[in-house]
Chimera marker file (.cmm) of the C-alpha trace (Angstrom):
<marker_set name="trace">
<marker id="1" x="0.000" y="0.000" z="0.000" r="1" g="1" b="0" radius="0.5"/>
<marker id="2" x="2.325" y="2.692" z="-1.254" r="1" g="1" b="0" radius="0.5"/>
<marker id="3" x="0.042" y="5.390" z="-0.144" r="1" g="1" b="0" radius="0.5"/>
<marker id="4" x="-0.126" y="3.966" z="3.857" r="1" g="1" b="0" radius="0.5"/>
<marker id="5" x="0.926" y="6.859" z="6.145" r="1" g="1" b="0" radius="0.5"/>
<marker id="6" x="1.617" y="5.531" z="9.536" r="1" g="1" b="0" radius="0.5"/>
<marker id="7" x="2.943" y="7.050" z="12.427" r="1" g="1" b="0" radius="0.5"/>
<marker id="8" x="4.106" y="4.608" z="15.108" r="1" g="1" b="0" radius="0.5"/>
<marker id="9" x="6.233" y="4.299" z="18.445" r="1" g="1" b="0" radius="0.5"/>
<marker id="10" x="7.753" y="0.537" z="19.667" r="1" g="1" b="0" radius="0.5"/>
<marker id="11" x="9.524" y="0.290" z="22.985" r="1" g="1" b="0" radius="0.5"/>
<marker id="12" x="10.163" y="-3.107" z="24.524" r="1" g="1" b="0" radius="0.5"/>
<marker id="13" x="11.343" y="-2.683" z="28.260" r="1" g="1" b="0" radius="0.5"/>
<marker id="14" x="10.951" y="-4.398" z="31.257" r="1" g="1" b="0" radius="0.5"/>
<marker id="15" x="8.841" y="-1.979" z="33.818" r="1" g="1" b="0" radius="0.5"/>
<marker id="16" x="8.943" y="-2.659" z="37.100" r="1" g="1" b="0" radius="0.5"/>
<marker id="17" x="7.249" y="0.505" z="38.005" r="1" g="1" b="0" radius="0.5"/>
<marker id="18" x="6.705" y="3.674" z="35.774" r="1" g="1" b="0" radius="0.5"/>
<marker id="19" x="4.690" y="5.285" z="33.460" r="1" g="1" b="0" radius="0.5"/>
<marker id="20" x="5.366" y="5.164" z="29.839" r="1" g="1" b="0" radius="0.5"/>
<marker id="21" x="3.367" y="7.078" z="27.073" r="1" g="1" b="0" radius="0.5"/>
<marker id="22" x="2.929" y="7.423" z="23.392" r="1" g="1" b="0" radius="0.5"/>
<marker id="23" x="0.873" y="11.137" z="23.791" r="1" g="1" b="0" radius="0.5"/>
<marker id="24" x="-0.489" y="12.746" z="20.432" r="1" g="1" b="0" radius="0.5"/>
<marker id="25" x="-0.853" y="16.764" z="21.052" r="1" g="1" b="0" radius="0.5"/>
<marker id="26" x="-2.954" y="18.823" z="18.940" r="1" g="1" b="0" radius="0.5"/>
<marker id="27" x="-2.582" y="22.323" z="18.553" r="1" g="1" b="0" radius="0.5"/>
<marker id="28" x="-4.365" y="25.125" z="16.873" r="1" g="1" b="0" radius="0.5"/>
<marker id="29" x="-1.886" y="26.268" z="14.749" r="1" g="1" b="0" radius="0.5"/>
<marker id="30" x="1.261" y="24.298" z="12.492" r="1" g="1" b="0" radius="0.5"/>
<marker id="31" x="4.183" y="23.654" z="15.095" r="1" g="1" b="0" radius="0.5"/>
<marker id="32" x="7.708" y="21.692" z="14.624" r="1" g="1" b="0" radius="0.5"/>
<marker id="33" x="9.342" y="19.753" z="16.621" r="1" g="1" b="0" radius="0.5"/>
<marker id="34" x="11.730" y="22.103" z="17.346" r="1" g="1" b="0" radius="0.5"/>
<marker id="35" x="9.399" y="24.414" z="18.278" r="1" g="1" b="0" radius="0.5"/>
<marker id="36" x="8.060" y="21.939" z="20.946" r="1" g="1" b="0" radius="0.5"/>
<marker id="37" x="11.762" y="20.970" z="22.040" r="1" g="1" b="0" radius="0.5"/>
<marker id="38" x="12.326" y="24.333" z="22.996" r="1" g="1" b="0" radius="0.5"/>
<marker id="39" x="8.952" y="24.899" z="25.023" r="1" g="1" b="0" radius="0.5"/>
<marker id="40" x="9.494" y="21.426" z="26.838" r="1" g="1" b="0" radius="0.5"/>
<marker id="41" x="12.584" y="22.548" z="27.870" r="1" g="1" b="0" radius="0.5"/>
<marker id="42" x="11.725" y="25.832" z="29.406" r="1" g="1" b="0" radius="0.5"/>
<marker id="43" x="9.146" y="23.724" z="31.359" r="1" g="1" b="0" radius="0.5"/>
<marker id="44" x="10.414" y="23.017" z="34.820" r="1" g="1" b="0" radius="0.5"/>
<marker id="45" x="10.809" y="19.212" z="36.450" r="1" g="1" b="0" radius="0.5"/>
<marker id="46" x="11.297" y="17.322" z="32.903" r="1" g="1" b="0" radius="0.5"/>
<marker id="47" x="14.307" y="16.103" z="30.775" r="1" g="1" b="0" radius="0.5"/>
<marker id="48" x="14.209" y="16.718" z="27.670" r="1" g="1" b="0" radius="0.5"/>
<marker id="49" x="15.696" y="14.047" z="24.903" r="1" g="1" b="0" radius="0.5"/>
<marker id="50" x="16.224" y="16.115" z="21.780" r="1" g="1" b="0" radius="0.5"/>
<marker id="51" x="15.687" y="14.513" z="18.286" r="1" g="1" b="0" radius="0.5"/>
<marker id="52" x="19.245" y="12.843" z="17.524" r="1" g="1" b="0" radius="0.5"/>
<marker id="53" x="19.784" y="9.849" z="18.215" r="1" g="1" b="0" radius="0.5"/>
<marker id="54" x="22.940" y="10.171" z="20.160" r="1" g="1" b="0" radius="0.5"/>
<marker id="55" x="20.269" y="12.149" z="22.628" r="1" g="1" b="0" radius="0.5"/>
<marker id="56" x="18.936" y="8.835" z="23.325" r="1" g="1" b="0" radius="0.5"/>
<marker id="57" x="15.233" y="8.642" z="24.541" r="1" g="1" b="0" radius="0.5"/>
<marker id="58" x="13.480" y="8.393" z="27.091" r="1" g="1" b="0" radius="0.5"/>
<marker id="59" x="13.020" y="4.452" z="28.893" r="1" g="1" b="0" radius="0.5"/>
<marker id="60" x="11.852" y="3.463" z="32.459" r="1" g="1" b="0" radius="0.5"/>
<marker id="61" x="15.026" y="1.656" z="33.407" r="1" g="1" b="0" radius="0.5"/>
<marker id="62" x="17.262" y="4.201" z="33.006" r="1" g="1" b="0" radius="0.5"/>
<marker id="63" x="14.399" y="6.907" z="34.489" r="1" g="1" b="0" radius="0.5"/>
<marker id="64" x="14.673" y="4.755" z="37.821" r="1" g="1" b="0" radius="0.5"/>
<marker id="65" x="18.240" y="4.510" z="37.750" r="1" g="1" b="0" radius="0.5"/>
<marker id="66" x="18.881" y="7.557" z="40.304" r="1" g="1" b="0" radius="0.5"/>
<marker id="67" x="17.152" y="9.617" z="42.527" r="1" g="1" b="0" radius="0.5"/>
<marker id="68" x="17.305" y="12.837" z="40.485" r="1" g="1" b="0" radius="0.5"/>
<marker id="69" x="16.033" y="11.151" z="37.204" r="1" g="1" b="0" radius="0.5"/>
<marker id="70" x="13.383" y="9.792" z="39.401" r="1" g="1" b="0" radius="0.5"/>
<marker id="71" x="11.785" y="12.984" z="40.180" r="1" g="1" b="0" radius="0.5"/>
<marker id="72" x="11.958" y="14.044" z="36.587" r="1" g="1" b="0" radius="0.5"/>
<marker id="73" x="9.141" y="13.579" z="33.840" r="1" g="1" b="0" radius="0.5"/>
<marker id="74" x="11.342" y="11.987" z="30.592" r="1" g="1" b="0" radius="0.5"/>
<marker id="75" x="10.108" y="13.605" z="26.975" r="1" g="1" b="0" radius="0.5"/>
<marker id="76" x="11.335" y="12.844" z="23.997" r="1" g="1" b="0" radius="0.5"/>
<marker id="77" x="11.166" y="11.048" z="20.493" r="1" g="1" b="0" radius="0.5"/>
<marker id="78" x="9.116" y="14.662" z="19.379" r="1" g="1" b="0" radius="0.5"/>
<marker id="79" x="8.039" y="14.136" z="16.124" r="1" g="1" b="0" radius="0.5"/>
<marker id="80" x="6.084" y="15.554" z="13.464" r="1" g="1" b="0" radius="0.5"/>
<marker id="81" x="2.606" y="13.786" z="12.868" r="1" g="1" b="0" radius="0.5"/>
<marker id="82" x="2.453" y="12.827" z="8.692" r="1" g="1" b="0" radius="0.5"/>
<marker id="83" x="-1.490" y="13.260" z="8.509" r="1" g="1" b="0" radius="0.5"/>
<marker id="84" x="-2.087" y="16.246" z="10.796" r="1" g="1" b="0" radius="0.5"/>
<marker id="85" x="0.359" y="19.672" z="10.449" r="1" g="1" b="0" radius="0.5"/>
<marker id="86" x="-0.927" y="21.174" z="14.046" r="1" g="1" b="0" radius="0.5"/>
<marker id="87" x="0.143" y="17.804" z="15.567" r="1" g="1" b="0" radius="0.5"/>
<marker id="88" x="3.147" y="15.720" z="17.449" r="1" g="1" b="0" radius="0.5"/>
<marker id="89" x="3.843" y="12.952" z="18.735" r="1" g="1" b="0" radius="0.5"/>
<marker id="90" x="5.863" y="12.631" z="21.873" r="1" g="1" b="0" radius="0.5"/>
<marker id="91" x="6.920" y="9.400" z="24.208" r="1" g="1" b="0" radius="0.5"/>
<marker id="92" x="6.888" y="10.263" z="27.680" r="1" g="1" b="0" radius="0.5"/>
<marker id="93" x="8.096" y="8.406" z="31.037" r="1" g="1" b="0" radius="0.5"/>
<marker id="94" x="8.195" y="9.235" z="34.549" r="1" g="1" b="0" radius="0.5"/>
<marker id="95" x="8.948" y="6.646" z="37.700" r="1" g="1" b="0" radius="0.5"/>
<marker id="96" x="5.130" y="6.281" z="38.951" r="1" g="1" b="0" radius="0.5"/>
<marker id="97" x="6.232" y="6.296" z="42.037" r="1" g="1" b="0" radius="0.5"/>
<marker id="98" x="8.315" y="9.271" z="42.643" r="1" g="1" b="0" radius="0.5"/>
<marker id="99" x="6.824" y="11.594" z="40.212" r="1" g="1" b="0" radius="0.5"/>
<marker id="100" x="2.844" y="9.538" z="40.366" r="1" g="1" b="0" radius="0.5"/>
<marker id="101" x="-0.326" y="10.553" z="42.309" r="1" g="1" b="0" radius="0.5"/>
<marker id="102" x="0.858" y="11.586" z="45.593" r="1" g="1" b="0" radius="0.5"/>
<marker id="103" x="3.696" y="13.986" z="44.628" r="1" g="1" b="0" radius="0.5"/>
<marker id="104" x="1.512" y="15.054" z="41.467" r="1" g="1" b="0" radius="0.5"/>
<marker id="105" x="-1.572" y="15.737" z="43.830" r="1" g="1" b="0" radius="0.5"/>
<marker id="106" x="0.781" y="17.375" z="46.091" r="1" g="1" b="0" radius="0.5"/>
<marker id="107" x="2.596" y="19.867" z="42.987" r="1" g="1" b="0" radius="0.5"/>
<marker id="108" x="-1.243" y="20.589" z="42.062" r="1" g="1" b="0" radius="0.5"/>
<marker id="109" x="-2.507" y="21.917" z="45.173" r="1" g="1" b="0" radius="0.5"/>
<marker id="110" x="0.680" y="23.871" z="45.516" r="1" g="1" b="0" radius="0.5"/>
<marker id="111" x="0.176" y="25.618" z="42.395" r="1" g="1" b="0" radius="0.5"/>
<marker id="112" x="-2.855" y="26.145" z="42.957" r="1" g="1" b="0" radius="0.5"/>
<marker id="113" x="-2.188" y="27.523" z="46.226" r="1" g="1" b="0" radius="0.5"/>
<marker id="114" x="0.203" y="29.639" z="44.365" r="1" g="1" b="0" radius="0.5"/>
<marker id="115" x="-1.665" y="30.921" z="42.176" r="1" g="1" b="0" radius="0.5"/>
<marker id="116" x="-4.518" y="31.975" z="44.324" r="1" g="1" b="0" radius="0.5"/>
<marker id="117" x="-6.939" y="29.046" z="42.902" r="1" g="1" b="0" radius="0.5"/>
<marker id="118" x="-8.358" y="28.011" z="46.532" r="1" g="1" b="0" radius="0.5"/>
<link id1="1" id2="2" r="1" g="1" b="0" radius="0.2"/>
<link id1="2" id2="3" r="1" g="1" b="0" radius="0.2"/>
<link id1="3" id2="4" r="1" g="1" b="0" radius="0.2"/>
<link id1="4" id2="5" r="1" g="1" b="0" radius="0.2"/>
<link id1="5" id2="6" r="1" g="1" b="0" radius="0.2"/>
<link id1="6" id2="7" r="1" g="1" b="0" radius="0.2"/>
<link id1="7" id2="8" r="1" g="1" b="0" radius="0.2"/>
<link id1="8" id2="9" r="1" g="1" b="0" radius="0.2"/>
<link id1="9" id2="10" r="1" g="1" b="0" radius="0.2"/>
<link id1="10" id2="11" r="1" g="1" b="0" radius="0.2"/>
<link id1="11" id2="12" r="1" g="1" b="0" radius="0.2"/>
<link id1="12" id2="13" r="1" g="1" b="0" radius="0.2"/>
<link id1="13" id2="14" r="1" g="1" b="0" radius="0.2"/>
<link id1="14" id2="15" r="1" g="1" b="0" radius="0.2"/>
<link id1="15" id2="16" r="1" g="1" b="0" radius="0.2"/>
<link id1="16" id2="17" r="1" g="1" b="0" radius="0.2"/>
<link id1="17" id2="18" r="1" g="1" b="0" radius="0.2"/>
<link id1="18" id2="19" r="1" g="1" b="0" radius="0.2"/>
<link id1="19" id2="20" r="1" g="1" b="0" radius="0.2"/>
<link id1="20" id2="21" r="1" g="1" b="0" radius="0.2"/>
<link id1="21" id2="22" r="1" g="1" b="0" radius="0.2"/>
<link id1="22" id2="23" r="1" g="1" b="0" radius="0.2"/>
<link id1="23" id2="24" r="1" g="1" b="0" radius="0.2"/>
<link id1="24" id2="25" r="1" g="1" b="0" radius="0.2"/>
<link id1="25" id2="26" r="1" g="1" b="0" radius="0.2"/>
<link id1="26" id2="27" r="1" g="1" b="0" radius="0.2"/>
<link id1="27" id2="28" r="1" g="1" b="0" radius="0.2"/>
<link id1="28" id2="29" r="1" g="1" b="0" radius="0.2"/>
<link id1="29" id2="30" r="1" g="1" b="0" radius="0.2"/>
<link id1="30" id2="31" r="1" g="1" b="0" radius="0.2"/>
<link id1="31" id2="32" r="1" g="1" b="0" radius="0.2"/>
<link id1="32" id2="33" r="1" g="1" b="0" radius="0.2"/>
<link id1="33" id2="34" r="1" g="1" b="0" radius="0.2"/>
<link id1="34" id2="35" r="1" g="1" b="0" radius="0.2"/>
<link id1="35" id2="36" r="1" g="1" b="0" radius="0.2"/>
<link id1="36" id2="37" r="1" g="1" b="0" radius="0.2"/>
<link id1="37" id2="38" r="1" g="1" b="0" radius="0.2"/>
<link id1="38" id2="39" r="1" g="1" b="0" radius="0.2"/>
<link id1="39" id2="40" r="1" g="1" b="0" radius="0.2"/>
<link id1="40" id2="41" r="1" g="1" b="0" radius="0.2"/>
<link id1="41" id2="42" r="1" g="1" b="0" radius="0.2"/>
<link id1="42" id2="43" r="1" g="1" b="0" radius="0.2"/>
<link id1="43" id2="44" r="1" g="1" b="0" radius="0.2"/>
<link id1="44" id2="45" r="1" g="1" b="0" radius="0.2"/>
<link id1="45" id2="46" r="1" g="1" b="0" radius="0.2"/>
<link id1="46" id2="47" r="1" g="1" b="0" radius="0.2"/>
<link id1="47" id2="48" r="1" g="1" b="0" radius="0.2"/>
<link id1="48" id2="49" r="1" g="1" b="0" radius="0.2"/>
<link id1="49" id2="50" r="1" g="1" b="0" radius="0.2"/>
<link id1="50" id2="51" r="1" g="1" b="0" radius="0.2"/>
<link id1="51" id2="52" r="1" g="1" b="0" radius="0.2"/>
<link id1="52" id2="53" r="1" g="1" b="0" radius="0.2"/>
<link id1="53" id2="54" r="1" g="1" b="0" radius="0.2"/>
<link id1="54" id2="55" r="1" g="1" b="0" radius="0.2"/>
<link id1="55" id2="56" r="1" g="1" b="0" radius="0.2"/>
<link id1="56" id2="57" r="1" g="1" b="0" radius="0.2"/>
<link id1="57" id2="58" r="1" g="1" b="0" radius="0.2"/>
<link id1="58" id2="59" r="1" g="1" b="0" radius="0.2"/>
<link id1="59" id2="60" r="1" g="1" b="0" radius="0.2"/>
<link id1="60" id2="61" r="1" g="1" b="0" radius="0.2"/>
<link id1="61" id2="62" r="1" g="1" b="0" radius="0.2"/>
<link id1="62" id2="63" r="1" g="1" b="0" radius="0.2"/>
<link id1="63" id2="64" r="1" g="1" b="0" radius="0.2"/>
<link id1="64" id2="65" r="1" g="1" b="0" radius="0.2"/>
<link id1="65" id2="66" r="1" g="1" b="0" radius="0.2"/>
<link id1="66" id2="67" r="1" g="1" b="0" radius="0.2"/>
<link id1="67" id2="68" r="1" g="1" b="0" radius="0.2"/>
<link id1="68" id2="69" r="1" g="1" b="0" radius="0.2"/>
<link id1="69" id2="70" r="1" g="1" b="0" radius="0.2"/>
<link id1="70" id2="71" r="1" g="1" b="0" radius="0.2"/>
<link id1="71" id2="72" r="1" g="1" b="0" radius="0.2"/>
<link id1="72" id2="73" r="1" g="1" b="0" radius="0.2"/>
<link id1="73" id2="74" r="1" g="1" b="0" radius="0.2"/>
<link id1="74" id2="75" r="1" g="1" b="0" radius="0.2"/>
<link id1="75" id2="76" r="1" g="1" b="0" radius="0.2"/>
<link id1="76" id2="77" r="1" g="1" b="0" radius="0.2"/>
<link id1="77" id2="78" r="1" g="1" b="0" radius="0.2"/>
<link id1="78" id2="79" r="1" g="1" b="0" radius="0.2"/>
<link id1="79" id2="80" r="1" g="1" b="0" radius="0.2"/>
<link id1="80" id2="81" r="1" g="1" b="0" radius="0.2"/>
<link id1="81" id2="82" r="1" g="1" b="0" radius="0.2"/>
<link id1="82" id2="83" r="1" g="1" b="0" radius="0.2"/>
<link id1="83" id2="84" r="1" g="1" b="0" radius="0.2"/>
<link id1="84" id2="85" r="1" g="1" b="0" radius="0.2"/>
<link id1="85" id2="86" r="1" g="1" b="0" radius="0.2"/>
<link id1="86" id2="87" r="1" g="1" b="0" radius="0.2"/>
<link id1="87" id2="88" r="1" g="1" b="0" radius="0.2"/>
<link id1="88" id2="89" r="1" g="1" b="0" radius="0.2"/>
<link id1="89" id2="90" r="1" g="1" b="0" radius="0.2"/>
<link id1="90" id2="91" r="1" g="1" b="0" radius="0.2"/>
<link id1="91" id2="92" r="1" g="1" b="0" radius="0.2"/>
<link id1="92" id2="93" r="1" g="1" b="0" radius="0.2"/>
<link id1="93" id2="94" r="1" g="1" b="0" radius="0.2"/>
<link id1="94" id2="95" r="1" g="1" b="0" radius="0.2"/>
<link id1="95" id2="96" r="1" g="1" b="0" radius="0.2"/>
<link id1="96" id2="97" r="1" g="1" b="0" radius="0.2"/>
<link id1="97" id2="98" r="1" g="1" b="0" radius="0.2"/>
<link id1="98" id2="99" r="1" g="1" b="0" radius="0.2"/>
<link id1="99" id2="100" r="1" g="1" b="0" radius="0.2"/>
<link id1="100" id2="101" r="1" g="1" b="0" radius="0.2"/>
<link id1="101" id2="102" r="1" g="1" b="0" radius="0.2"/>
<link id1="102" id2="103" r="1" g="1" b="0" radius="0.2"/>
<link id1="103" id2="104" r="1" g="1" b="0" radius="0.2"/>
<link id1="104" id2="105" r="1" g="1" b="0" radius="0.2"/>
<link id1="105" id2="106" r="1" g="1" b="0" radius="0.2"/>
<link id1="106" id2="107" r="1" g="1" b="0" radius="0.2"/>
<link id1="107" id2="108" r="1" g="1" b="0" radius="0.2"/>
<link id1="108" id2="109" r="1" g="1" b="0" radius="0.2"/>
<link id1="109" id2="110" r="1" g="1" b="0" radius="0.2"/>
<link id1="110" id2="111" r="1" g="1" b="0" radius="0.2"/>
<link id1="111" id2="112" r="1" g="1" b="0" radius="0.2"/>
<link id1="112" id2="113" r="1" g="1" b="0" radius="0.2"/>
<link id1="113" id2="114" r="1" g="1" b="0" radius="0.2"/>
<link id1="114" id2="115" r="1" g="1" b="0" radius="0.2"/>
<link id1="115" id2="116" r="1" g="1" b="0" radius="0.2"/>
<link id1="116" id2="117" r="1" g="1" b="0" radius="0.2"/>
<link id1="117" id2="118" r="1" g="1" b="0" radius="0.2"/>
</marker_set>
């Protein structure tokens, strides 16, 4: 089927614990991955893998290897999505955890706190 577009991630790992994510983001307007590189990394609490492969990506193993990856979220493999211009794909990992529902609950209320939301 010469005419087959297909956009796909494959990551074989063993997980003991951790979150790992193929995430499709739609935006309003036409953005590159490079655009979204640089956003991600003016985002606090993340490391971001850039697009070459000497970067490397983002997998759980490594992610739970130390404390101070452990408390990051891992982004990388950005790329372009074939069918839709205002859209990306992105993998995503984080050590559920360190970085899961308790500490996320507790970054939440302190932003919100922050931010005069209560």
């Amino acid at each position: 089927m010469p005419g087959l577009r297909v956009a796909a991630t494959a990551v074989r790992v063993p997980v003991v614990n951790g979150h790992s994510e193929a995430v499709h983001v739609s935006f309003t307007a036409p953005v590159t991955p490079d655009d979204a590189l640089a956003a991600l990394r003016a985002a606090p609490d993340l490391r971001v893998y850039g697009n070459d492969p000497a970067d490397g990506y983002p997998m759980p193993q490594p992610v739970c290897a130390s404390p101070a990856e452990r408390r990051l979220v891992h982004v990388g493999r950005v790329r372009a999505d074939v069918d839709e211009p205002c859209a990306l794909w992105l993998w995503v990992v984080a050590d559920n955890l360190t970085v899961g529902a308790a500490l996320n609950a507790l970054q939440i209320v302190s932003l919100a706190a922050e931010m005069s939301w209560l």
